[in-house]
Structures are given as structure tokens and as C-alpha cells.
N, CA, C and O atoms as CSV, one atom per row, in Angstrom:
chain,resi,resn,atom,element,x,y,z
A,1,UNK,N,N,15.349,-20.782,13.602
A,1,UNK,CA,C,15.627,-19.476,13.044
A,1,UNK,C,C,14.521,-18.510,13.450
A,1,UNK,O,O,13.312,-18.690,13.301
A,2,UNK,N,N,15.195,-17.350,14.041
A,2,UNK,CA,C,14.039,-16.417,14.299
A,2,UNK,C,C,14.282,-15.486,13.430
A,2,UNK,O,O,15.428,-15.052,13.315
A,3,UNK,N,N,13.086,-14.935,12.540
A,3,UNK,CA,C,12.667,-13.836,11.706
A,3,UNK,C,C,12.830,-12.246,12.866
A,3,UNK,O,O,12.317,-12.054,13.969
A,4,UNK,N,N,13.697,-11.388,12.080
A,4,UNK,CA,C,13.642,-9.862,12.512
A,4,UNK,C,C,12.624,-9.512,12.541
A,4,UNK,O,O,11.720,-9.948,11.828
A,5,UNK,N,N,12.521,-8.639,13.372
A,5,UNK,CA,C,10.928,-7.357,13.590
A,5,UNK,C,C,11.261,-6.385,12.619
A,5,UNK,O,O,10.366,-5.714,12.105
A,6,UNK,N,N,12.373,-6.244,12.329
A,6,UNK,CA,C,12.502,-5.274,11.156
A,6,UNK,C,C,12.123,-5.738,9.600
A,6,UNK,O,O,11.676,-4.971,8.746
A,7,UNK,N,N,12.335,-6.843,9.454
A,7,UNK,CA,C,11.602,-7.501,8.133
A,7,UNK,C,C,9.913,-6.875,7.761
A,7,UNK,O,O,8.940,-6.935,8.513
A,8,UNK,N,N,9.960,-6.437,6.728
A,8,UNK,CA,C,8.361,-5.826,6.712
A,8,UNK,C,C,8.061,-5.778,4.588
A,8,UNK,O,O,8.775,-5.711,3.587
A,9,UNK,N,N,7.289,-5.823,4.756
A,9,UNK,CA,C,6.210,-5.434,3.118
A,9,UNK,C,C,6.634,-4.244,2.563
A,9,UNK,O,O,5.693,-3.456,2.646
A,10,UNK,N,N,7.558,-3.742,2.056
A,10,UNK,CA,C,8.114,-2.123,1.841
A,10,UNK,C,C,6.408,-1.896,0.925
A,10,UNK,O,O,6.156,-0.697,0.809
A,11,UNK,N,N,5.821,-2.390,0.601
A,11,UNK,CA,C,4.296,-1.984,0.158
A,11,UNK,C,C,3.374,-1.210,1.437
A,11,UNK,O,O,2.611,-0.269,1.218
A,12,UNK,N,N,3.587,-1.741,2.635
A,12,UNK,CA,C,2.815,-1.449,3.441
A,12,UNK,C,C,3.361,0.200,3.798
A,12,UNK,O,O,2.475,1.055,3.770
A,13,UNK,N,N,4.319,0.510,4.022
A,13,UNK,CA,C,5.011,1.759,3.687
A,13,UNK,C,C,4.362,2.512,2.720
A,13,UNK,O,O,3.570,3.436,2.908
A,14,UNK,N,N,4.745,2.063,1.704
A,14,UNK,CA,C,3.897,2.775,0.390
A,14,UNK,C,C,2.399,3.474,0.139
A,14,UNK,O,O,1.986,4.589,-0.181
A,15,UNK,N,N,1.827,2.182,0.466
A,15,UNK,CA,C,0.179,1.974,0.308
A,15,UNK,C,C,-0.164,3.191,1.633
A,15,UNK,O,O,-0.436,4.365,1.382
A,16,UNK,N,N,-0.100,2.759,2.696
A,16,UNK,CA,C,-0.235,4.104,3.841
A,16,UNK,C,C,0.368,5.813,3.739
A,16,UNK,O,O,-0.215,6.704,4.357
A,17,UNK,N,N,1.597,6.091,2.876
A,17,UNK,CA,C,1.829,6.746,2.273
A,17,UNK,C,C,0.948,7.536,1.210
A,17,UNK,O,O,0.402,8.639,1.228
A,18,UNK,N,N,1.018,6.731,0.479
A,18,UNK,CA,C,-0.217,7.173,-0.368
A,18,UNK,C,C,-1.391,7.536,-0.183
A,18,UNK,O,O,-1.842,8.533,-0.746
A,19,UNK,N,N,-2.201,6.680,0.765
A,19,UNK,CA,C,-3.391,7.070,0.869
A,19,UNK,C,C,-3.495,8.403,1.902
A,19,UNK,O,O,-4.520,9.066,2.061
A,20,UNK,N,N,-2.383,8.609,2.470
A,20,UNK,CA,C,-2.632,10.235,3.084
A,20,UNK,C,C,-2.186,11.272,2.025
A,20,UNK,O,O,-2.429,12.451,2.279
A,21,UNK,N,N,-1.533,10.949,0.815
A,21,UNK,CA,C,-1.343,11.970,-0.204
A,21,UNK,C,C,-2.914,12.252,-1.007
A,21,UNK,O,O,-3.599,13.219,-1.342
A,22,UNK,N,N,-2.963,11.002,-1.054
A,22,UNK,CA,C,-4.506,11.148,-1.621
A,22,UNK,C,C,-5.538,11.494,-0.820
A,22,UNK,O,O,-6.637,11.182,-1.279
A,23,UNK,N,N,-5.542,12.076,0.304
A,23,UNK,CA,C,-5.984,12.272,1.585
A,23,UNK,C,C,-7.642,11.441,1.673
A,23,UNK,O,O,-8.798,11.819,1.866
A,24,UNK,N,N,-7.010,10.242,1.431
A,24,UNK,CA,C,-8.360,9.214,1.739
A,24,UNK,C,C,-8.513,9.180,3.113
A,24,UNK,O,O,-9.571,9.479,3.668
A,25,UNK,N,N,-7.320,8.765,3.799
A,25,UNK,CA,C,-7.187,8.940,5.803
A,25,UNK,C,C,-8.341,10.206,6.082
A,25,UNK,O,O,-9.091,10.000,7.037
A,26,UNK,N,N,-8.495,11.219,5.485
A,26,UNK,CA,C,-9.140,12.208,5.648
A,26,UNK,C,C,-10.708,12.343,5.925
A,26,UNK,O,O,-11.360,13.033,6.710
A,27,UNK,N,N,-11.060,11.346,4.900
A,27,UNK,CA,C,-12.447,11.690,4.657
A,27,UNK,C,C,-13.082,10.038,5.057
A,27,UNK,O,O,-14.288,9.878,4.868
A,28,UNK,N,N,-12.366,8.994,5.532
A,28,UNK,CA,C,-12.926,7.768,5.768
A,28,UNK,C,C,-12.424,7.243,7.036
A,28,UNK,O,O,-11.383,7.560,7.610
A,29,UNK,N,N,-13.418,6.290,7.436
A,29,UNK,CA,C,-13.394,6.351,8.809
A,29,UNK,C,C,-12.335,4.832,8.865
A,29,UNK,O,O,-12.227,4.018,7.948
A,30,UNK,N,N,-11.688,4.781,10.129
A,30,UNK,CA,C,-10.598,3.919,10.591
A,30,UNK,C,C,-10.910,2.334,9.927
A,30,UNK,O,O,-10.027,1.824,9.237
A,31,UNK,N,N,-12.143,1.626,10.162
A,31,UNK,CA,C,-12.570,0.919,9.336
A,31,UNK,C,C,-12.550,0.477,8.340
A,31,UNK,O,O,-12.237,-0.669,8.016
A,32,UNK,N,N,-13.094,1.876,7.319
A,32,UNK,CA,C,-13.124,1.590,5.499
A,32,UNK,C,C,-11.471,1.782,5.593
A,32,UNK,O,O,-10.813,1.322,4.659
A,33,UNK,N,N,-11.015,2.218,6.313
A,33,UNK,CA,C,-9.163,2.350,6.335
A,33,UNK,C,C,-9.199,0.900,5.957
A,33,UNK,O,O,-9.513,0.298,4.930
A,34,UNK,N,N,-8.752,0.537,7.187
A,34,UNK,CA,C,-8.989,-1.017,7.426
A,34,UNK,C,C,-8.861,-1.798,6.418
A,34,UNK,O,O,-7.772,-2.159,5.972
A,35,UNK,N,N,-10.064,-2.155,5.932
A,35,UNK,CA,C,-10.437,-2.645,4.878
A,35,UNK,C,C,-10.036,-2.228,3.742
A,35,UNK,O,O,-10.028,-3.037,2.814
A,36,UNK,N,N,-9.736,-1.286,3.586
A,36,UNK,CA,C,-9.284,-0.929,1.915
A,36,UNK,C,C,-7.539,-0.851,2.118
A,36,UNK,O,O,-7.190,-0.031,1.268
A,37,UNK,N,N,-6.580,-1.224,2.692
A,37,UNK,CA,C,-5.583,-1.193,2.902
A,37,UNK,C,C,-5.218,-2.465,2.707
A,37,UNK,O,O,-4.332,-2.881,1.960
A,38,UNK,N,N,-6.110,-3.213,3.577
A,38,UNK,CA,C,-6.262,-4.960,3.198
A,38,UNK,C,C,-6.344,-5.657,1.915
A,38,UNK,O,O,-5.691,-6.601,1.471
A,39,UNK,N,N,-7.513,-4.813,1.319
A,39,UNK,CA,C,-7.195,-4.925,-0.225
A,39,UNK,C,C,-6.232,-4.392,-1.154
A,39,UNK,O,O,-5.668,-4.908,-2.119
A,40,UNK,N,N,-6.180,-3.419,-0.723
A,40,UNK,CA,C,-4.791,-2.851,-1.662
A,40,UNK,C,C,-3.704,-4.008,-1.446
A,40,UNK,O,O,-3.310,-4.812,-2.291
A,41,UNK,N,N,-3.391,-3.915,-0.365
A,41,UNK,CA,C,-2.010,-5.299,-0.260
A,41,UNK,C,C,-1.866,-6.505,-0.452
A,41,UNK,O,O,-0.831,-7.162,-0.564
A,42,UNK,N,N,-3.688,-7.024,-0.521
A,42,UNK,CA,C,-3.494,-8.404,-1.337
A,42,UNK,C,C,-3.063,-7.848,-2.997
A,42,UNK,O,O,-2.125,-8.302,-3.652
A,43,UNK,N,N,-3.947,-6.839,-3.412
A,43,UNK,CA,C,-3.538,-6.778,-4.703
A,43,UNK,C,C,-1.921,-6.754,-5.486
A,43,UNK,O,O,-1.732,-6.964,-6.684
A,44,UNK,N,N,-1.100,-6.511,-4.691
A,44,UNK,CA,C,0.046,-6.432,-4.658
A,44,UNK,C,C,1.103,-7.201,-4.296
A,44,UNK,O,O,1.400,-7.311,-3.107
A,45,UNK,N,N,1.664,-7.706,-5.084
A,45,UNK,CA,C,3.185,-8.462,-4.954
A,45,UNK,C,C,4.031,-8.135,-3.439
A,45,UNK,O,O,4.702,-7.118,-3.268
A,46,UNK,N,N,3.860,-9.117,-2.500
A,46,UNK,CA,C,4.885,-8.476,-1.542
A,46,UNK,C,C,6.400,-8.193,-1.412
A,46,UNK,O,O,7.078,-9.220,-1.446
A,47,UNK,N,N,7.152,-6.927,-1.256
A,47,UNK,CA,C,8.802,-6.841,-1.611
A,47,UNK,C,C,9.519,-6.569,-0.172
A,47,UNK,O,O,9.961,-5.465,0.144
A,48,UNK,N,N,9.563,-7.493,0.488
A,48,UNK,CA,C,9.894,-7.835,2.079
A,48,UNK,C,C,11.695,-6.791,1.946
A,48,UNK,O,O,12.793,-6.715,1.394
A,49,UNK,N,N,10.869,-6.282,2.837
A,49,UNK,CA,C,12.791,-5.776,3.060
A,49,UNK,C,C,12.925,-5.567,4.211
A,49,UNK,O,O,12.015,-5.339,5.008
A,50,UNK,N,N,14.710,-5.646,4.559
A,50,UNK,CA,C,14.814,-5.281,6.170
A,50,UNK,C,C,14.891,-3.528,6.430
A,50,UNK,O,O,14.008,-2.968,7.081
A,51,UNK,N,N,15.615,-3.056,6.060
A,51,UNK,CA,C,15.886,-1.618,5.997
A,51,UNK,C,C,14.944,-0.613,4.627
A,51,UNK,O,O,14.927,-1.012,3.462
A,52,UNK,N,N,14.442,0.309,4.945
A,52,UNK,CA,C,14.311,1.283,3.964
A,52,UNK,C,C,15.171,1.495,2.812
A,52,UNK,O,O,14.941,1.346,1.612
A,53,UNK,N,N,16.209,1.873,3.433
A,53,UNK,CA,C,17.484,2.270,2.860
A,53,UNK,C,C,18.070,1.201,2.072
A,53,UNK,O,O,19.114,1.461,1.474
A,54,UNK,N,N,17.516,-0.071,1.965
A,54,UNK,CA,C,17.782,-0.845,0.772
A,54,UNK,C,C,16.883,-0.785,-0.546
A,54,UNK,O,O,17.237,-1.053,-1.694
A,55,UNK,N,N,15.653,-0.374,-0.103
A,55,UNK,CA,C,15.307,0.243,-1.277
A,55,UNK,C,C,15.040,1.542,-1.799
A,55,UNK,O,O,14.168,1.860,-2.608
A,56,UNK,N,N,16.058,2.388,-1.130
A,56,UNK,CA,C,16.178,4.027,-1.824
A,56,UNK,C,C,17.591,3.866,-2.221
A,56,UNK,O,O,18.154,4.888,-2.612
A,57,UNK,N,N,18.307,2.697,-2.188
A,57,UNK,CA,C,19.730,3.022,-2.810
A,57,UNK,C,C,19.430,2.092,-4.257
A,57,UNK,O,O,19.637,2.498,-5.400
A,58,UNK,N,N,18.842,0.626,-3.839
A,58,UNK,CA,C,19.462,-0.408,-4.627
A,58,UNK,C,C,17.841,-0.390,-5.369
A,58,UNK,O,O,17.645,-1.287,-6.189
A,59,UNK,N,N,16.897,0.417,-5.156
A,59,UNK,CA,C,15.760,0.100,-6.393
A,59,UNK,C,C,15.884,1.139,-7.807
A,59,UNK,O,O,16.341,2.224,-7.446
A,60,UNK,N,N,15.693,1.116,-8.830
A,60,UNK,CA,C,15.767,2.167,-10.181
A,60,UNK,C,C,14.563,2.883,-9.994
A,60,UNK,O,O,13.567,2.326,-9.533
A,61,UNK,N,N,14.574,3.781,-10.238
A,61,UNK,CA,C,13.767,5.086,-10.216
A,61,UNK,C,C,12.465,4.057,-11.499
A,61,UNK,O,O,11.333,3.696,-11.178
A,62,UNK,N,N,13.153,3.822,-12.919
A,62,UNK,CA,C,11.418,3.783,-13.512
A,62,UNK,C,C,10.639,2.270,-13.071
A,62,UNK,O,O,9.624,1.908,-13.666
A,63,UNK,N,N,11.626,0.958,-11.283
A,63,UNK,CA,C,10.592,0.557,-11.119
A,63,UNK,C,C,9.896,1.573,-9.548
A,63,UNK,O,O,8.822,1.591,-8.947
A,64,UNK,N,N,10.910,2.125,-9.446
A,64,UNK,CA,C,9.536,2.755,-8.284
A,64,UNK,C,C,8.378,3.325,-8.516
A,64,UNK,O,O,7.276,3.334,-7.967
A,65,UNK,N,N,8.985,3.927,-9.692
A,65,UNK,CA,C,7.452,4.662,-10.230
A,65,UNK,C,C,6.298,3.359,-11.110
A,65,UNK,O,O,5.170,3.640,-11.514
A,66,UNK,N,N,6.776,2.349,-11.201
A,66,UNK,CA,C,6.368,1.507,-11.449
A,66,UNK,C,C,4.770,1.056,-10.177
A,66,UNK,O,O,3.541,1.113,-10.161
A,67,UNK,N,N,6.105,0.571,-9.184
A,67,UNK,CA,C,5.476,0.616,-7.667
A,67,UNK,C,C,4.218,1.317,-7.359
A,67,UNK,O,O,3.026,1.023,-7.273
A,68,UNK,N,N,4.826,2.177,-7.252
A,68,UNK,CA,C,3.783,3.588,-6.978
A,68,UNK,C,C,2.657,4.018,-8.132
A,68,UNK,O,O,1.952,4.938,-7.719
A,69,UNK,N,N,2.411,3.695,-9.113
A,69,UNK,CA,C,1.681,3.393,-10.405
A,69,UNK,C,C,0.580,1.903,-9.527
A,69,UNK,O,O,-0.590,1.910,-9.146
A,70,UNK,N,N,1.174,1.297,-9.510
A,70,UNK,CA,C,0.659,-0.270,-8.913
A,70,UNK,C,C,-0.626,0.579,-7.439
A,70,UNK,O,O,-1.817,0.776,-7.199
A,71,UNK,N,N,0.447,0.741,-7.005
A,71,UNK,CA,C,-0.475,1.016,-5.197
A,71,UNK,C,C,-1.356,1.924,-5.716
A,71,UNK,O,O,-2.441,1.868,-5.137
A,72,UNK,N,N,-1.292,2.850,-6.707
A,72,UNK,CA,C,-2.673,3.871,-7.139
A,72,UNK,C,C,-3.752,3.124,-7.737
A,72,UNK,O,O,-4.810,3.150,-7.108
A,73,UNK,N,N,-3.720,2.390,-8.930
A,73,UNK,CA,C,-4.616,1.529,-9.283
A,73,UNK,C,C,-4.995,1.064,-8.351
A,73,UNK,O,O,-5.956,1.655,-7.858
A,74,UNK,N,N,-4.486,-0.216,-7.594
A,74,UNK,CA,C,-4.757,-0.937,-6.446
A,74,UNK,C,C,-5.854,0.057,-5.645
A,74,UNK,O,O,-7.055,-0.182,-5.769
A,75,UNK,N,N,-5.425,1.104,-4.875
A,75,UNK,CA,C,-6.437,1.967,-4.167
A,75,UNK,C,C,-7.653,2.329,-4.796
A,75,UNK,O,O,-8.766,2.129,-4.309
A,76,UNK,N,N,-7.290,3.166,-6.498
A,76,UNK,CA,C,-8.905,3.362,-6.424
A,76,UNK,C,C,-9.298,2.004,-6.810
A,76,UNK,O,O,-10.463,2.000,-6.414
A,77,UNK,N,N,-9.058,0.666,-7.405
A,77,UNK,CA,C,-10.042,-0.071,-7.530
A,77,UNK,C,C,-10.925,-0.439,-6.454
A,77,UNK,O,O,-12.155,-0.488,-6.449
A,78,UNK,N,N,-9.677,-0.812,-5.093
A,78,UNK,CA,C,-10.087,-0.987,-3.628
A,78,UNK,C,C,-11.417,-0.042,-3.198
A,78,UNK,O,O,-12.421,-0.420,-2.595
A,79,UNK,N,N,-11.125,1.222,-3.669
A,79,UNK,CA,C,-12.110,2.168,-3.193
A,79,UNK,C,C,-13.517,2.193,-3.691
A,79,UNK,O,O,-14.440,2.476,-2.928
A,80,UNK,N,N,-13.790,1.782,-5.486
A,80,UNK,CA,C,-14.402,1.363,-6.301
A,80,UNK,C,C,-15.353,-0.097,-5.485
A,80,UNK,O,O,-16.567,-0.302,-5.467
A,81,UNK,N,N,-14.448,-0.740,-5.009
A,81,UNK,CA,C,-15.686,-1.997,-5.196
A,81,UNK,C,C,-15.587,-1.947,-3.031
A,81,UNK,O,O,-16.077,-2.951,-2.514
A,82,UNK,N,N,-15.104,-1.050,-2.192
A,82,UNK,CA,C,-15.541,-0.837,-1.086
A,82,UNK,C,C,-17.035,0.135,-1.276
A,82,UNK,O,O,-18.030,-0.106,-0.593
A,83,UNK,N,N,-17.001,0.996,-2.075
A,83,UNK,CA,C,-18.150,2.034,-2.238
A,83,UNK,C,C,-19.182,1.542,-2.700
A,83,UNK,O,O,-20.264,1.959,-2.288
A,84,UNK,N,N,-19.102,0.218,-3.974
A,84,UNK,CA,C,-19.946,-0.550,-4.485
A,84,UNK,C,C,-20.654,-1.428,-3.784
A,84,UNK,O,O,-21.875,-1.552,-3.878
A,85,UNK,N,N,-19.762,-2.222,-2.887
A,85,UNK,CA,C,-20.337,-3.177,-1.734
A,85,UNK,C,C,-21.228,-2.414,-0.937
A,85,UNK,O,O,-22.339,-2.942,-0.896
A,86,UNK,N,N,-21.124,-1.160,-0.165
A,86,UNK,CA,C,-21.634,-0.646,0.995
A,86,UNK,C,C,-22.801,0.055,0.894
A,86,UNK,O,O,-23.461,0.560,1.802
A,87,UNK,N,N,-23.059,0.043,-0.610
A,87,UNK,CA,C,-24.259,1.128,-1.321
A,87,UNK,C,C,-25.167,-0.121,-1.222
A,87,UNK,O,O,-26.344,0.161,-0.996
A,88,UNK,N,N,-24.875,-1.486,-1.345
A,88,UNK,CA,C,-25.680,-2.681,-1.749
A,88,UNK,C,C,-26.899,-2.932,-0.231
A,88,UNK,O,O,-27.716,-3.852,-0.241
């Protein structure tokens, strides 16, 4: 059995999303990217999907905001103990 290239982490979507709303991409270099993206997505439950469009039809609005609640914590903690480590 071969696995699709379209199969993906609908988190990884998210989490990269986010962090240009929060315009972290902005002010940190490709690296602390890197790394704090890494952490965000271990912190997080992976929700493998093939299409987008399976989860803008078939997910409920109060768990996306659920979701998206999740990947914010996740980031600033990520950001919290990347800033903590690098000061050390």
C-alpha cells in the first residue's frame, strides 16, 4: 500500500497560519521558525486529512475554535521556553 502525498497534519496548516497572523514569521529568524513549529506540533494531537475541504465542510465550528485555541497556547508556550532556553 502506498500512502498519498496529499495525506498531511491539517495542524501543520494551522500552526503556520497562525504564526503569520501573529506575525512571529516576522520578527524571528527561519531557525527559531524551525524549532518552534516543531514544538508546537509535537504539542498537538495529529488530525491527518486528505483534502482541506474535508475539514471546512465536515468539522463544527465550536471544535475548530477549539483547534485554533490549542495551536495558540501551544505557540506561546513554544515561544516561552524557546526564549527561556536561548537567554541560558
Amino acid at each position: 500500500m502506498k500512502l498519498d502525498n496529499d495525506i498531511h497534519n491539517y495542524y501543520e496548516h494551522l500552526v503556520l497560519e497562525t504564526l503569520d497572523k501573529m506575525e512571529v514569521c516576522s520578527i524571528k529568524s527561519d531557525d527559531y521558525l524551525a524549532d518552534l513549529t516543531c514544538l508546537v506540533l509535537n504539542q498537538l494531537q495529529p488530525r491527518y486529512i486528505r483534502y482541506e475541504v474535508d475539514m471546512a465542510f465536515y468539522l463544527p465550528n465550536s471544535e475548530r475554535l477549539q483547534m485554533q485555541m490549542n495551536v495558540e497556547n501551544a505557540i506561546r508556550k513554544g515561544i516561552e521556553y524557546l526564549d527561556s532556553t536561548k537567554r541560558k
